[in-house]
DSSP file (Angstrom, degrees, kcal/mol; ACC not computed):
  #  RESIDUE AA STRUCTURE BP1 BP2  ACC     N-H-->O    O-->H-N    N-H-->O    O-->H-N    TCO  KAPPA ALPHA  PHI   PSI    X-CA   Y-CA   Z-CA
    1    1 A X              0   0    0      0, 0.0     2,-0.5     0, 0.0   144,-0.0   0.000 360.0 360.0 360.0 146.2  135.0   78.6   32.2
    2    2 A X        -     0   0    0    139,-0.1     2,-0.5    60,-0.1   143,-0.0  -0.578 360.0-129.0 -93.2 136.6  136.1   79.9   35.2
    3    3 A X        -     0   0    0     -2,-0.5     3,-0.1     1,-0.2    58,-0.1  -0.668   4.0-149.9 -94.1 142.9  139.0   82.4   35.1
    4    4 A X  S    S+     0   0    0     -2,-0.5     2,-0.6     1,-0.2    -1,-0.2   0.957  81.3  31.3 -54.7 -68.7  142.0   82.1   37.1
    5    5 A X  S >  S-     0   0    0      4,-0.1     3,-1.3   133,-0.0    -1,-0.2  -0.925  94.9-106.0-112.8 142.9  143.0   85.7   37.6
    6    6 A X  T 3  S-     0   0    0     -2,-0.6    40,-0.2     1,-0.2    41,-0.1  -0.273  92.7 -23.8 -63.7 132.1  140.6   88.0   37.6
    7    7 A X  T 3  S+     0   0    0      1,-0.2    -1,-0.2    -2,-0.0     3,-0.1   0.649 111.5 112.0  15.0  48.1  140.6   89.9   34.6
    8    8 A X    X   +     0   0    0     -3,-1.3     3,-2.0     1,-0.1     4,-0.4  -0.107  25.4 150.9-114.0   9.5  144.1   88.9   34.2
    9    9 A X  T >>  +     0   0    0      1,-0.2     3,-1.3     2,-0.1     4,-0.6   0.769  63.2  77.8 -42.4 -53.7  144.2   86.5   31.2
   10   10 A X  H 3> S+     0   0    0      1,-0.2     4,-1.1     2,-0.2    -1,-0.2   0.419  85.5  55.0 -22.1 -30.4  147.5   87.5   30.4
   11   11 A X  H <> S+     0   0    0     -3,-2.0     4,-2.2     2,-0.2     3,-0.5   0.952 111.2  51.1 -77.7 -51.5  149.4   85.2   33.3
   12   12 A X  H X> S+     0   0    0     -3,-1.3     4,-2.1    -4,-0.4     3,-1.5   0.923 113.1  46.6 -38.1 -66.4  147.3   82.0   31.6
   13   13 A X  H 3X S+     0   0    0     -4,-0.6     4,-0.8     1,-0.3    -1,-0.2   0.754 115.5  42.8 -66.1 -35.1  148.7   83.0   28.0
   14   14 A X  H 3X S+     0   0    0     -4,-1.1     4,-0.7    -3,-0.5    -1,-0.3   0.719 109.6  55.6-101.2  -5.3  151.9   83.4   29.2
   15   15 A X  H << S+     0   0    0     -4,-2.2     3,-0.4    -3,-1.5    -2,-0.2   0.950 108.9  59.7 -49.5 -65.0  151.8   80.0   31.4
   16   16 A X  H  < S+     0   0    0     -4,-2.1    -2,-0.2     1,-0.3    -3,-0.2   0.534  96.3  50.8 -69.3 -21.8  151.0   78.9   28.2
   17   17 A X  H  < S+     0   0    0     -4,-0.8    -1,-0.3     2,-0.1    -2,-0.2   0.795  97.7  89.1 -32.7 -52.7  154.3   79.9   26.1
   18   18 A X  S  < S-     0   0    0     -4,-0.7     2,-0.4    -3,-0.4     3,-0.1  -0.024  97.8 -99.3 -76.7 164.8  156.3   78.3   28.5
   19   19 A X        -     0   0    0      1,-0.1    -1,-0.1     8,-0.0    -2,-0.1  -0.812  49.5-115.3 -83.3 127.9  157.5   74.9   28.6
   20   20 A X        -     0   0    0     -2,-0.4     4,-0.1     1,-0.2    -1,-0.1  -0.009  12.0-150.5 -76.0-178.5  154.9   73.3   31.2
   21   21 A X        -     0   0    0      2,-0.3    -1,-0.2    -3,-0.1     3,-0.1   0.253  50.4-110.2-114.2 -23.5  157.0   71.9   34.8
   22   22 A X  S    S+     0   0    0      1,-0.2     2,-0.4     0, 0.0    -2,-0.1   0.604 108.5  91.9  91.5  18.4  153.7   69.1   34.7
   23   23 A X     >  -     0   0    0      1,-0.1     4,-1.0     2,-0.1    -2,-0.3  -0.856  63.6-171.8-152.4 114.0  152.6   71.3   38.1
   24   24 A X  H  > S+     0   0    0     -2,-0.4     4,-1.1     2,-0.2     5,-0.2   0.579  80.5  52.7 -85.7 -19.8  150.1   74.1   36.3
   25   25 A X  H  > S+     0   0    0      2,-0.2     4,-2.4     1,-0.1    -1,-0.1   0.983 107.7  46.9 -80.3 -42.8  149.8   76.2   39.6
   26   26 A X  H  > S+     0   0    0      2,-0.2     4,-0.7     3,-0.2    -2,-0.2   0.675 113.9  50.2 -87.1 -19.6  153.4   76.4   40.2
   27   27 A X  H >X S+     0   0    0     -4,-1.0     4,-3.0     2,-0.2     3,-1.1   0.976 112.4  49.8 -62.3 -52.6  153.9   77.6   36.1
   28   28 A X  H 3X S+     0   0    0     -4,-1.1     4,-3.2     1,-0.3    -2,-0.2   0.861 110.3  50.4 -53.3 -51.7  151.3   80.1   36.6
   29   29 A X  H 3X S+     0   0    0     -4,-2.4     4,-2.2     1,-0.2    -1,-0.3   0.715 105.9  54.5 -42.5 -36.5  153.1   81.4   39.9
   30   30 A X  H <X S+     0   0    0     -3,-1.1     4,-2.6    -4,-0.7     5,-0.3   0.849 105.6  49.5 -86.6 -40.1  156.1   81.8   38.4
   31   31 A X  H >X S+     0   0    0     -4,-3.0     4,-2.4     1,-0.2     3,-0.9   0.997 109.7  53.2 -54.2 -51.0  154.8   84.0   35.5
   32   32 A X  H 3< S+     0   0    0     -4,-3.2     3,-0.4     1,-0.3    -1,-0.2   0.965 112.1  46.1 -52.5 -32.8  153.0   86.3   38.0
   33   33 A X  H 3< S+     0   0    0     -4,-2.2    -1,-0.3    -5,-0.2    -2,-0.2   0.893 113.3  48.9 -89.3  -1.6  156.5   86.6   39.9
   34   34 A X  H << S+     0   0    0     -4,-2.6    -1,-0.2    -3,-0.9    -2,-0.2   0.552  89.6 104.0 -58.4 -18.2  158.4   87.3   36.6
   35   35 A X  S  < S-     0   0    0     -4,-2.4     2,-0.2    -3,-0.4     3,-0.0  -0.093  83.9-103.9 -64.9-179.5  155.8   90.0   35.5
   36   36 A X     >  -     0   0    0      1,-0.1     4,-2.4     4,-0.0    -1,-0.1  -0.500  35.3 -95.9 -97.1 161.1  157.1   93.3   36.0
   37   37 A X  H  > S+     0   0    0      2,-0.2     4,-2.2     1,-0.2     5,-0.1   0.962 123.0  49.0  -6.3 -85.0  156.0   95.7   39.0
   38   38 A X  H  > S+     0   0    0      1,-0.3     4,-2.8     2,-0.2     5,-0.3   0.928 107.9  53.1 -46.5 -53.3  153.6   97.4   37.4
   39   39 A X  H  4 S+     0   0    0      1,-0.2     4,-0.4     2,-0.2    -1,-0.3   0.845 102.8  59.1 -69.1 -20.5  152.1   94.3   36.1
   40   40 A X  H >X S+     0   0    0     -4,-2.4     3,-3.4     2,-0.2     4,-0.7   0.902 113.2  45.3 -11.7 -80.6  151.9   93.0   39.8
   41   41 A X  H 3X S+     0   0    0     -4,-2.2     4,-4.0     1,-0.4     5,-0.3   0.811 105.4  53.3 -52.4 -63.4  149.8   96.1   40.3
   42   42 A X  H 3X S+     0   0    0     -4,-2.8     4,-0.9     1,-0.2    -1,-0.4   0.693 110.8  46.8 -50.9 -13.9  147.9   96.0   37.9
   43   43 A X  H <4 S+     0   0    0     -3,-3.4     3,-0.4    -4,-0.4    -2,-0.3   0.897 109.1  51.8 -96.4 -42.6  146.9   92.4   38.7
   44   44 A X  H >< S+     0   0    0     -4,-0.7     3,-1.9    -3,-0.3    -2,-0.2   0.880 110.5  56.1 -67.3 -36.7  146.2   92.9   42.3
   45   45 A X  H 3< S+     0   0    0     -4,-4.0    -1,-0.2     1,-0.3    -2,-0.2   0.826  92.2  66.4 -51.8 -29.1  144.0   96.0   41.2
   46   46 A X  T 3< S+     0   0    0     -4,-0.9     2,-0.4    -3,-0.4    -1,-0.3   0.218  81.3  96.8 -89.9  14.3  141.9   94.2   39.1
   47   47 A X  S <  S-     0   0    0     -3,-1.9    51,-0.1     1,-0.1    -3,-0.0  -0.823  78.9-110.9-101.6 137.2  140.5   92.2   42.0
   48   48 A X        -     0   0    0     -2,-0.4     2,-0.1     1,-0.0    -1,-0.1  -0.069  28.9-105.8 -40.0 165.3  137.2   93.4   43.5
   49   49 A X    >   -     0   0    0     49,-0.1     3,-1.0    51,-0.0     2,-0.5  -0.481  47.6-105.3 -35.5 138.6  136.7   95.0   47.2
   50   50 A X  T 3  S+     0   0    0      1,-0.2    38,-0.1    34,-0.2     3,-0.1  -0.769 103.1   0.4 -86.1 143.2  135.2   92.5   49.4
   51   51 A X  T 3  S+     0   0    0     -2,-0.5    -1,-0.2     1,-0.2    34,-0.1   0.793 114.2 143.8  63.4  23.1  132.0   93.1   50.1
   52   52 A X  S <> S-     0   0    0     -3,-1.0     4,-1.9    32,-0.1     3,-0.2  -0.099  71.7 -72.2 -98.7-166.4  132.3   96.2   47.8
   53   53 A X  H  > S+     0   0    0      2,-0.2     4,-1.4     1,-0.2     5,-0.0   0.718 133.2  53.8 -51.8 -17.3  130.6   98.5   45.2
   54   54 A X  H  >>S+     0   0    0      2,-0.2     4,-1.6     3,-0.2     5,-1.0   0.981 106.4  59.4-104.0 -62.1  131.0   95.2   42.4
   55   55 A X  H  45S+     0   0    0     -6,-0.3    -2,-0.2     2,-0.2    -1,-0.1   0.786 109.4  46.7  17.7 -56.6  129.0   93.1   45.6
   56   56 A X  H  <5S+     0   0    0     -4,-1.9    -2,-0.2     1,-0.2    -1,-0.2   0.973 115.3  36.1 -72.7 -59.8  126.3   95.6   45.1
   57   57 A X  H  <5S-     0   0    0     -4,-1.4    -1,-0.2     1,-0.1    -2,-0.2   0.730 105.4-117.6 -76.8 -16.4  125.7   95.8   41.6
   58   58 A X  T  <5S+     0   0    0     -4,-1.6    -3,-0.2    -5,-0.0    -1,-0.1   0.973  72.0 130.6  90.0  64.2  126.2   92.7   41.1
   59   59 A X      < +     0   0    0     -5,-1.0    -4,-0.2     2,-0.1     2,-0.2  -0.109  34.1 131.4-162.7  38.5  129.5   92.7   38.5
   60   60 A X  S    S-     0   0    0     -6,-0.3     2,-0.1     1,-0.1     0, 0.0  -0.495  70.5-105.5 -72.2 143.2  131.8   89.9   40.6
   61   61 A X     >  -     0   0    0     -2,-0.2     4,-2.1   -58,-0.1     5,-0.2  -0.318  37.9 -95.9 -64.6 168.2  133.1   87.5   38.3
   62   62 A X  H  > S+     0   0    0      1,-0.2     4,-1.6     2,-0.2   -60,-0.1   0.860 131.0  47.0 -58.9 -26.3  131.1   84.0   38.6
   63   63 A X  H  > S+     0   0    0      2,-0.2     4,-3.0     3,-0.2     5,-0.2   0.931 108.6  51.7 -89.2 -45.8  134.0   83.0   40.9
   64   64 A X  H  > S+     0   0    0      2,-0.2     4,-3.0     3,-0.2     5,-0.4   0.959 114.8  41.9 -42.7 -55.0  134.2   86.2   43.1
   65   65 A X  H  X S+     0   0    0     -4,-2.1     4,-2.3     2,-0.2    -2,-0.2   0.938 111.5  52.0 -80.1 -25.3  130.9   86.2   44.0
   66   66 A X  H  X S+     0   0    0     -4,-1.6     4,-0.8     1,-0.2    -1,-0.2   0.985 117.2  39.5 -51.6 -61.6  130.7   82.6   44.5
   67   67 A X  H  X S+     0   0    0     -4,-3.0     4,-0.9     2,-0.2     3,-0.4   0.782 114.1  55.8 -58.0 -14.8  134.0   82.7   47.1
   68   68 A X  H ><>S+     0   0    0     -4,-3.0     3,-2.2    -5,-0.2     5,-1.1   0.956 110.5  46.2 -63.0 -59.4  132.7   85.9   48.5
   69   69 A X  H ><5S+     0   0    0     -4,-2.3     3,-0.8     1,-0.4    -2,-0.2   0.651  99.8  67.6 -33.5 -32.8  129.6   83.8   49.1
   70   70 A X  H 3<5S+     0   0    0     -4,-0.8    -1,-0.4    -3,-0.4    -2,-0.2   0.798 108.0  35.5-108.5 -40.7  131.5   81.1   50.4
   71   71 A X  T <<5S-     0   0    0     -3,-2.2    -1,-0.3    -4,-0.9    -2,-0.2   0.087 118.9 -97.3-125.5  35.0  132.5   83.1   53.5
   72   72 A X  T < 5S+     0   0    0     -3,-0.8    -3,-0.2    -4,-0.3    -2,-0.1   0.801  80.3 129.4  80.3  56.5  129.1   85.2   54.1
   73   73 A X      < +     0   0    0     -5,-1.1     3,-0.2    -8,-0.1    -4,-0.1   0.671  67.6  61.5 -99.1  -3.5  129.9   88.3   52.6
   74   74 A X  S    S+     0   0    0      1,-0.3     2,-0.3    -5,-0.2    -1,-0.1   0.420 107.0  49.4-108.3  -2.0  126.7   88.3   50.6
   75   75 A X  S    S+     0   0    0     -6,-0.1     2,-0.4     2,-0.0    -1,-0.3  -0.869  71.8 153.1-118.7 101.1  124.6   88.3   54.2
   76   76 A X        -     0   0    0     -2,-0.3     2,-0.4    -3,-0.2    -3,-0.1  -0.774  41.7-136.8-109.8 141.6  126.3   91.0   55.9
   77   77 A X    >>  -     0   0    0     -2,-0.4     4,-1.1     1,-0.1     3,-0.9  -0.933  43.8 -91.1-115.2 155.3  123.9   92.8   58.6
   78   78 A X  H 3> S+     0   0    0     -2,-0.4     4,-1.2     1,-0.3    -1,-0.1   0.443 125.4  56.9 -50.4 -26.4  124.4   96.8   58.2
   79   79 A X  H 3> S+     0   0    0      2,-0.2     4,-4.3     3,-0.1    -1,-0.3   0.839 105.7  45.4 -60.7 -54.4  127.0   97.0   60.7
   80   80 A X  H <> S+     0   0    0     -3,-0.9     4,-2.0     2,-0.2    -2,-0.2   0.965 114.4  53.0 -51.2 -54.0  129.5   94.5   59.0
   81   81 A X  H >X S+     0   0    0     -4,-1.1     3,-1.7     2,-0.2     4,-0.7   0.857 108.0  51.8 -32.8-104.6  128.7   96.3   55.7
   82   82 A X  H 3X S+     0   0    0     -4,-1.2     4,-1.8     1,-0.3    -2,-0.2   0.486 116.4  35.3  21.4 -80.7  129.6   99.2   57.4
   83   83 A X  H 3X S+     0   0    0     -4,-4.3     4,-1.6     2,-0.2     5,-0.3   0.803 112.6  58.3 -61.8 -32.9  133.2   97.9   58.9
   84   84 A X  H <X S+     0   0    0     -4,-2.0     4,-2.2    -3,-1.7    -2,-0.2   0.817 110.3  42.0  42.3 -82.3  133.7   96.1   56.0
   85   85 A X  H  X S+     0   0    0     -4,-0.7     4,-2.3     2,-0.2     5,-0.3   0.746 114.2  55.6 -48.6 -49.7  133.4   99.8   53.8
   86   86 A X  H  X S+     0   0    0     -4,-1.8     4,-3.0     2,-0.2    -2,-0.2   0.948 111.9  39.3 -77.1 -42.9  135.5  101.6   56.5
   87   87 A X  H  X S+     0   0    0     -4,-1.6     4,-4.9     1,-0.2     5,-0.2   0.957 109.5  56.5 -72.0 -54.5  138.5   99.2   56.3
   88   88 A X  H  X S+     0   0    0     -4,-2.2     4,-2.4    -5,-0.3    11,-0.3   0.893 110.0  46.8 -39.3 -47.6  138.5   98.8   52.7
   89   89 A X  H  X S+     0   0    0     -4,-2.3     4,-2.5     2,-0.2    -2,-0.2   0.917 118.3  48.0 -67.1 -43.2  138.8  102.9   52.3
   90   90 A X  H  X>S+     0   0    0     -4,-3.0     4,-3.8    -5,-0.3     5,-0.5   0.999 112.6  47.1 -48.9 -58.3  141.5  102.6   55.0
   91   91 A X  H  X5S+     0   0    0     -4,-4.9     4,-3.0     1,-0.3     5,-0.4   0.930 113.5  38.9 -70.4 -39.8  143.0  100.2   53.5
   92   92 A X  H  X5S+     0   0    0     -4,-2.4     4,-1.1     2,-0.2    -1,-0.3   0.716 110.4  67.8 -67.9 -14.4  143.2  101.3   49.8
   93   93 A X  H  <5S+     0   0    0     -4,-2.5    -1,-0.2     2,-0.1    -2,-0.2   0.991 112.3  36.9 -36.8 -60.0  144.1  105.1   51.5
   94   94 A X  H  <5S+     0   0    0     -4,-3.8    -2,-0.2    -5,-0.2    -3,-0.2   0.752 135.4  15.9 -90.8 -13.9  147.2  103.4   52.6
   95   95 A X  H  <<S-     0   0    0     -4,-3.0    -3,-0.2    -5,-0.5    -1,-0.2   0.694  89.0-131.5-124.5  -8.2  148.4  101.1   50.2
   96   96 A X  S  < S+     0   0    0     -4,-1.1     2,-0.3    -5,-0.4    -4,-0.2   0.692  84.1  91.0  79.6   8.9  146.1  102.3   46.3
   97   97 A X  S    S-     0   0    0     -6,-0.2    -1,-0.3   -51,-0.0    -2,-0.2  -1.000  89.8-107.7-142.4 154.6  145.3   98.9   45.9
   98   98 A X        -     0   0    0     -2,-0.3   -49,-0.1   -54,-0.1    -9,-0.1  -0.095  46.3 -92.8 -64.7 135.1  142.0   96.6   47.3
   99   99 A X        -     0   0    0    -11,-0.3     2,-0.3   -49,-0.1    -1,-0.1  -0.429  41.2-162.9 -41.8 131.9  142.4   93.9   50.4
  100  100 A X        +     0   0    0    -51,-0.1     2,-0.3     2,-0.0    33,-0.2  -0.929  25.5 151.3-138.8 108.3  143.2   90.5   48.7
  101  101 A X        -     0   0    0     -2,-0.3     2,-1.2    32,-0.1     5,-0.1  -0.950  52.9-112.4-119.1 139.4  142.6   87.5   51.3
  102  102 A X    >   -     0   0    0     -2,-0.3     3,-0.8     1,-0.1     2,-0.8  -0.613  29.4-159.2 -70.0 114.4  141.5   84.1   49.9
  103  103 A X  T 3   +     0   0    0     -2,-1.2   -32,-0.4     1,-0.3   -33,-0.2  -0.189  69.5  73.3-109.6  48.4  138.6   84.2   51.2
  104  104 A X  T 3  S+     0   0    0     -2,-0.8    -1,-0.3   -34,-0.1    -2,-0.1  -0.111  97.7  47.7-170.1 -36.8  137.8   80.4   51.0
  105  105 A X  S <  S+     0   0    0     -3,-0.8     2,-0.2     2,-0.1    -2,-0.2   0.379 114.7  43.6-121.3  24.8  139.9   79.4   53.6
  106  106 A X  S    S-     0   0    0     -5,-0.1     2,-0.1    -4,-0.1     3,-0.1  -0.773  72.0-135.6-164.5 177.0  138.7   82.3   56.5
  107  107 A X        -     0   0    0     -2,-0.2     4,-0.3   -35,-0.0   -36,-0.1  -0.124  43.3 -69.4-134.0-148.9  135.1   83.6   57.4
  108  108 A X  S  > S+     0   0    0      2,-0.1     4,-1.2    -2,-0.1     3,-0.3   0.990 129.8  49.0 -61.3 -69.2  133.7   87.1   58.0
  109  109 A X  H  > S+     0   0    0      1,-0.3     4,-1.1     2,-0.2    -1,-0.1   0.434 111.3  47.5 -91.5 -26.4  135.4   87.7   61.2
  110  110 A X  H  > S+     0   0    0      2,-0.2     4,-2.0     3,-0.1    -1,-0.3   0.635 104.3  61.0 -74.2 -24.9  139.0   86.7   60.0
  111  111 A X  H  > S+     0   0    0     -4,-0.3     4,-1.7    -3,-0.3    -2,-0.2   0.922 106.8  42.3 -57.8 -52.5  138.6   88.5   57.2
  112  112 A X  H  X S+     0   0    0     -4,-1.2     4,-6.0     1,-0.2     5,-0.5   0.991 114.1  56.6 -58.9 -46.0  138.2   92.0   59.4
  113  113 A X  H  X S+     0   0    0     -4,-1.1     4,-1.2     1,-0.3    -1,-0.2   0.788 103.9  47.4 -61.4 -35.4  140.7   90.9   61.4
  114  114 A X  H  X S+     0   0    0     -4,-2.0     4,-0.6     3,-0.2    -1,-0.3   0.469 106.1  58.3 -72.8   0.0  143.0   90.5   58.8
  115  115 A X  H  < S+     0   0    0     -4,-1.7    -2,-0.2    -3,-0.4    -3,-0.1   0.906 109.8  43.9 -58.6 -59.2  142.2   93.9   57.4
  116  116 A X  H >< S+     0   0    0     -4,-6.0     3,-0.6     1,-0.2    -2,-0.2   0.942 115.7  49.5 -60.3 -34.9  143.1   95.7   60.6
  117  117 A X  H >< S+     0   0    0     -4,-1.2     3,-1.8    -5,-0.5    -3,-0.2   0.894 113.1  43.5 -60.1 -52.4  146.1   93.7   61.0
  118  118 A X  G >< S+     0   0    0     -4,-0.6     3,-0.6     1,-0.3    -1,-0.2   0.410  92.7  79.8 -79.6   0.6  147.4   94.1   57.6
  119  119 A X  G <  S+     0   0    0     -3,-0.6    -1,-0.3     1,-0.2    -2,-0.2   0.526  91.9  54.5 -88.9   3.8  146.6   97.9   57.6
  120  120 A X  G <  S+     0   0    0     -3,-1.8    -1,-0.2     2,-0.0     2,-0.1   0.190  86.0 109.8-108.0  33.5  150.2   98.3   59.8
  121  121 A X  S <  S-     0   0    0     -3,-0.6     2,-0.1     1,-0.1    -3,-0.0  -0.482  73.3-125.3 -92.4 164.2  152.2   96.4   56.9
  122  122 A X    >>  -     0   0    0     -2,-0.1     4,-1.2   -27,-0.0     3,-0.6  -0.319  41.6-102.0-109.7 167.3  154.8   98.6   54.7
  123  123 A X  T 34 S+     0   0    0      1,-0.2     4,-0.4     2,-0.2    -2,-0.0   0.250 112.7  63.3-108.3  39.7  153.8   98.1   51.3
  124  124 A X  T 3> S+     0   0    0      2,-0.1     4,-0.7     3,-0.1    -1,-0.2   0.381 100.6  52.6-108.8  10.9  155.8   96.1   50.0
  125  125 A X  T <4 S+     0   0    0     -3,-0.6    -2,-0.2     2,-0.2     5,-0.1   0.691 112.4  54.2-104.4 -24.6  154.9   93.1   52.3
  126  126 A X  T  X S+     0   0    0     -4,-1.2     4,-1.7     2,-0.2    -2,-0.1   0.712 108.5  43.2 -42.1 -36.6  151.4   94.0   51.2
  127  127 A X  H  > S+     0   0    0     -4,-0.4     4,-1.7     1,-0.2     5,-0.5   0.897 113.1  50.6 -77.7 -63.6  152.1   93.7   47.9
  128  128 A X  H  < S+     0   0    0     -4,-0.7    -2,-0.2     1,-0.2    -1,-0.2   0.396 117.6  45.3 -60.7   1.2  154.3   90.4   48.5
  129  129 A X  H  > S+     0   0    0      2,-0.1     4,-1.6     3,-0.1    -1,-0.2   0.605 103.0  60.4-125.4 -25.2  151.0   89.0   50.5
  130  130 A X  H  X S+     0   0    0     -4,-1.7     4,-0.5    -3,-0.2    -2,-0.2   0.636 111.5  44.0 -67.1 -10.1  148.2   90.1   47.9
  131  131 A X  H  X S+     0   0    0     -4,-1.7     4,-3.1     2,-0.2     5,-0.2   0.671 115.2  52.7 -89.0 -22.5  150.1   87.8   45.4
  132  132 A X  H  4 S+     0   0    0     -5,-0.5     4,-0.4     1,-0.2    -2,-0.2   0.950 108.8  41.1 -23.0 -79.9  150.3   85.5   48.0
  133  133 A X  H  X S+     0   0    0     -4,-1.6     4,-2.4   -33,-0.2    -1,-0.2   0.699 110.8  59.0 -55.5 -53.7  147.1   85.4   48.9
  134  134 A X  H  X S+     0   0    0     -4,-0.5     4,-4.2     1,-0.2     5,-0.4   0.966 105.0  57.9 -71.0 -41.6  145.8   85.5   44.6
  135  135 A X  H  X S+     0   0    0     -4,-3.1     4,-1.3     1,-0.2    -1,-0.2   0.797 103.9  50.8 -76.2  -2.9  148.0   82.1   44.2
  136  136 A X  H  > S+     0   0    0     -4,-0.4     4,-1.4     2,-0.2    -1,-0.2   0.794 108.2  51.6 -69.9 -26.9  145.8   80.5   46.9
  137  137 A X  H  X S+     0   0    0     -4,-2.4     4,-3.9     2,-0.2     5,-0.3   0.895 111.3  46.2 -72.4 -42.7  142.8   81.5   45.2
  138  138 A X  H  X>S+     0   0    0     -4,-4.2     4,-3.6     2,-0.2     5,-0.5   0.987 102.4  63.3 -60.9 -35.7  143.9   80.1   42.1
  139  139 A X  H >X5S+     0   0    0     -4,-1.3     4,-2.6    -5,-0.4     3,-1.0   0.957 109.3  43.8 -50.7 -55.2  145.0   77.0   43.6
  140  140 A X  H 3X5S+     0   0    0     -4,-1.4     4,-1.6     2,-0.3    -1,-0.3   0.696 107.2  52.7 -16.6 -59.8  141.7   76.6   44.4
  141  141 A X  H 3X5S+     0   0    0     -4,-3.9     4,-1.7     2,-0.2    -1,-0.2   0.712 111.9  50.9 -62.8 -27.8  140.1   77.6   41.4
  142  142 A X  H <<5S+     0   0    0     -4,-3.6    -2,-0.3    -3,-1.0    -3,-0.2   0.824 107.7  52.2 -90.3 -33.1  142.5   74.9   39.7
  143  143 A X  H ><<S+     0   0    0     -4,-2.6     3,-3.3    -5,-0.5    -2,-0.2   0.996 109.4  50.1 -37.4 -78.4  141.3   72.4   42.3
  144  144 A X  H 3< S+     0   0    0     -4,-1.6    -2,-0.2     1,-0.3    -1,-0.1   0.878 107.2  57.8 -16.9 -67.6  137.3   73.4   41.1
  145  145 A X  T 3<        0   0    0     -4,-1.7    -1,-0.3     1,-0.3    -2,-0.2   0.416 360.0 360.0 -82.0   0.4  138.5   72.8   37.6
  146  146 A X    <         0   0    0     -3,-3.3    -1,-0.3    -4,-0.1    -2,-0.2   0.351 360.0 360.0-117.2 360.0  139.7   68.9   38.2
């Protein structure tokens, strides 16, 4: 079964308390923006780098590496790798948590681009656009699953 949030069950469980609305993306949304701060954080942390050290070794969930797959990140030529690596340390320098794009709906080259772009954002619109950004991947994943 495919997980929703990465290594996140908690938002499912607590989806699952609640009295449903009959629209399972928009329950699930709601928990993540009821969670506290921290758990925000924690939730956006717990999603890989793209095209990062969990890429190598081969410890993506079945669903990361498949959408990483989905938008070439798993044929990168040594340069891309390379920019890829640099932006990612940039980016977690400035904001302590990984780039989260849905990465399904954009390709290699929108992906960098939004990496550089999104490295002049404060972070708290960073934060408000990596959850953004995770309920499009679930939608997605909840798509998959129907």
């Amino acid at each position: 079964m495919t997980a929703l949030f990465e290594h996140s069950p908690w938002v499912e469980e607590r989806a699952d308390a609640r009295p449903s609305s009959g629209d399972r993306h928009a329950d699930l949304m709601a928990v993540l923006y009821a969670a506290s701060p921290d758990e925000q954080l924690a939730l956006i942390r717990a999603h890989p780098e793209l095209a990062g050290k969990a890429a190598i070794d081969r410890t993506l969930t079945e669903a990361s590496t498949a959408e990483q797959a989905s938008a070439g990140l798993d044929r990168l030529t040594p340069e891309e790798y390379a920019e890829f690596h640099r932006l990612n340390a940039a980016y977690r320098a400035a904001f302590d948590f990984p780039f989260i794009i849905c990465v399904r709906l954009t390709d290699k080259a929108g992906i960098l681009a939004a990496m550089d772009r999104r490295l002049a954002n404060d972070r708290e619109t960073e934060v408000a656009t990596a959850l953004e950004q995770i309920g499009e991947i679930v939608r997605l994943r909840l798509e998959d699953m129907t």
